[in-house]
C-alpha positions as CSV (number, residue, x, y, z in Angstrom):
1,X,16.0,11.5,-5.3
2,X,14.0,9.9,-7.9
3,X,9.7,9.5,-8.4
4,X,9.4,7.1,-6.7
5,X,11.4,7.6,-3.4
6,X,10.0,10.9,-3.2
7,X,6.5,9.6,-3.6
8,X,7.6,6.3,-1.0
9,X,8.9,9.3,1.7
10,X,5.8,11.3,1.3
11,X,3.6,8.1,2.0
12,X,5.7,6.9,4.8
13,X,5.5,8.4,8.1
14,X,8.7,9.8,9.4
15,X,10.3,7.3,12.4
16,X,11.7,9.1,14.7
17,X,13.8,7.9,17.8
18,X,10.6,8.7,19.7
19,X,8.2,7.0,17.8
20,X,10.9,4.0,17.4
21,X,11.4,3.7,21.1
22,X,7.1,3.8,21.4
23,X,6.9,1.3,19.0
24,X,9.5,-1.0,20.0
25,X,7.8,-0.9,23.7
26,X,4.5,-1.6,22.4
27,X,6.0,-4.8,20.5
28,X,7.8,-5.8,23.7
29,X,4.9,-5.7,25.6
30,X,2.7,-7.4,23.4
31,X,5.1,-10.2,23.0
32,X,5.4,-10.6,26.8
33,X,1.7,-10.6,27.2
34,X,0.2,-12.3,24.5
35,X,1.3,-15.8,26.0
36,X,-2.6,-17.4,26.3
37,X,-3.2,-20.5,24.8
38,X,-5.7,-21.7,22.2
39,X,-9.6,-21.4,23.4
40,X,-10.3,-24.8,24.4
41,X,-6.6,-26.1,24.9
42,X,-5.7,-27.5,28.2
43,X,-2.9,-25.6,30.1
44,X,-0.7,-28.7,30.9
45,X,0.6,-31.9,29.3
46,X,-2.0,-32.9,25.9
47,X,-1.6,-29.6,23.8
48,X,-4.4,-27.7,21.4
49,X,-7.7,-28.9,20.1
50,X,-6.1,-30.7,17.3
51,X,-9.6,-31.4,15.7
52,X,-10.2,-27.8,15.9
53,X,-6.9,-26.4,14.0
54,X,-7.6,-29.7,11.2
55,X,-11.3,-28.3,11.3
56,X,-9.6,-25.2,9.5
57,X,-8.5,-27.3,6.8
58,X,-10.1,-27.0,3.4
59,X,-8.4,-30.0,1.8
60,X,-7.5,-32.2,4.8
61,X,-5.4,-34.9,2.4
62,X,-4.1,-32.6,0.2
63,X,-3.0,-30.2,3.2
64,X,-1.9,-34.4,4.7
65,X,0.7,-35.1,1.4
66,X,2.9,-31.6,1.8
67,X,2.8,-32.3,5.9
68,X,4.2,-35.3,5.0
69,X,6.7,-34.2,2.9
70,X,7.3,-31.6,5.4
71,X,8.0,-34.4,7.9
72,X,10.4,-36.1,6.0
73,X,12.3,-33.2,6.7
74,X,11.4,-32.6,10.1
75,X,10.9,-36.2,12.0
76,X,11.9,-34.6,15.4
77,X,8.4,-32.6,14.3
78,X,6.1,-35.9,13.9
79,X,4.4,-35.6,17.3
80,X,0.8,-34.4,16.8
81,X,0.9,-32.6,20.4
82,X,3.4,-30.9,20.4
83,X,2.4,-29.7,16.6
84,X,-0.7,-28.3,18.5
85,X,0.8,-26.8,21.1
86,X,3.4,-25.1,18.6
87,X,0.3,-24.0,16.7
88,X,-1.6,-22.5,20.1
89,X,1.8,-20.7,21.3
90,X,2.2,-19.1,18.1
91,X,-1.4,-18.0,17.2
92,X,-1.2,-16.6,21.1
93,X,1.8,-14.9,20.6
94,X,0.2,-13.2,17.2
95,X,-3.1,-12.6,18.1
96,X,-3.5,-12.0,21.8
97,X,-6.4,-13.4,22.7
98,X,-7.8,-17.1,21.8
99,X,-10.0,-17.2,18.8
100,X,-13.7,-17.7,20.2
101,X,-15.0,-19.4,17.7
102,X,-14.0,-21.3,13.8
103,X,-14.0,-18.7,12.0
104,X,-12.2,-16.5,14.5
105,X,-9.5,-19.7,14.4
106,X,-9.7,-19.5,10.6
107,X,-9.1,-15.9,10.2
108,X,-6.1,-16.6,13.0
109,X,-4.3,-18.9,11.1
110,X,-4.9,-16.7,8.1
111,X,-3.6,-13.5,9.4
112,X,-0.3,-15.8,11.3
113,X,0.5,-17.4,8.4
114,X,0.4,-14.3,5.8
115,X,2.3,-12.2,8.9
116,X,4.9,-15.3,8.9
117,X,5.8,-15.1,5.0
118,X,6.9,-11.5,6.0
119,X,9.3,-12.2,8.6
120,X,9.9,-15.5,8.9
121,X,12.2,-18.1,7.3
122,X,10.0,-20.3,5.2
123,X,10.6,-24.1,4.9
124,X,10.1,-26.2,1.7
125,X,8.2,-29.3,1.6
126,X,7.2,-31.3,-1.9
127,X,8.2,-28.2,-3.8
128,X,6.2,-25.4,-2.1
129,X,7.6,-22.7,0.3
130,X,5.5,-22.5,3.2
131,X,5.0,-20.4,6.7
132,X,6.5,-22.6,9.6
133,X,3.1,-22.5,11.4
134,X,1.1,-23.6,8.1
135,X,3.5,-26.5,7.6
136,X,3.3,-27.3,11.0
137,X,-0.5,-27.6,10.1
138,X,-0.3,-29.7,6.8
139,X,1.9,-31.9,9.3
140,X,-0.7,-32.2,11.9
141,X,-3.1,-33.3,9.0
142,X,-0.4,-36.1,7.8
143,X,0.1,-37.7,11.4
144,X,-4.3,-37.3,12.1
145,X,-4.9,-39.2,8.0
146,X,-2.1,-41.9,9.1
147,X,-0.1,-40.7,6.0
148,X,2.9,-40.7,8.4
149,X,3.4,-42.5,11.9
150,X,3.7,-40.2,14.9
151,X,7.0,-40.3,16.6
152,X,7.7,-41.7,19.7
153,X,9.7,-39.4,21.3
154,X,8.8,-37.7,24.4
């Protein structure tokens, strides 16, 4: 066993079947009950406050030409409520509980989109890799600047 594995298994709690099971429960659970929309999104038909998740933005056309680039990509995507409600499920589904406020929204995204590069597949757009949800965001920003047309699919 060499340093550094010794020094990795002495800073890493042992998993066994018992706290696997109690983990993989508490992950279920969550999952099954963290379906709650975005603070302030209506429950049927229109999706999330769009102005609220662009209101997160620092560099709205910036943030506009990679959602673009994104859609490109993704036209089945260019539909600015169902980018929102995509958005609301998934901050729901990570956080649990609707952010209250901007900053709480802010520190949402934050936190989904630095949990997303972990675990899941990225997507390229205009040469940067990026978490689904954040270009899902930039893509929301291109459709609300006009820098691409909304779809009309329903």
């Amino acid at each position: 066993m060499s340093v550094r594995t010794r020094q990795q298994a002495s800073i890493l709690p042992a998993l066994d079947r018992r706290r696997f099971i109690a983990a993989a429960l508490a992950l279920t659970a969550g999952a099954l009950t963290c379906r709650q929309p975005l603070a302030g999104t209506p429950t049927g038909g229109s999706g999330a406050d769009t102005s609220a998740l662009l209101g997160t933005l620092g560099e709205p056309a910036a943030a506009g030409r990679i959602g673009a680039a994104y859609l490109a990509t993704h036209p089945d995507e260019a539909d600015p409520d169902r980018l929102a409600q995509q958005l609301s499920r998934a901050l729901g589904m990570h956080t649990g509980t609707p952010p209250a406020s901007s900053e709480a929204l802010i520190r949402a995204l934050d936190d989904l989109v630095a949990a997303e590069y972990c675990v899941a597949p990225l997507v390229r757009a205009d040469g940067w890799l990026l978490a689904p949800s954040e270009a899902r965001l930039y893509a929301l920003a291109a459709l609300a600047h006009g820098a691409v047309a909304p779809s009309n699919a329903t």
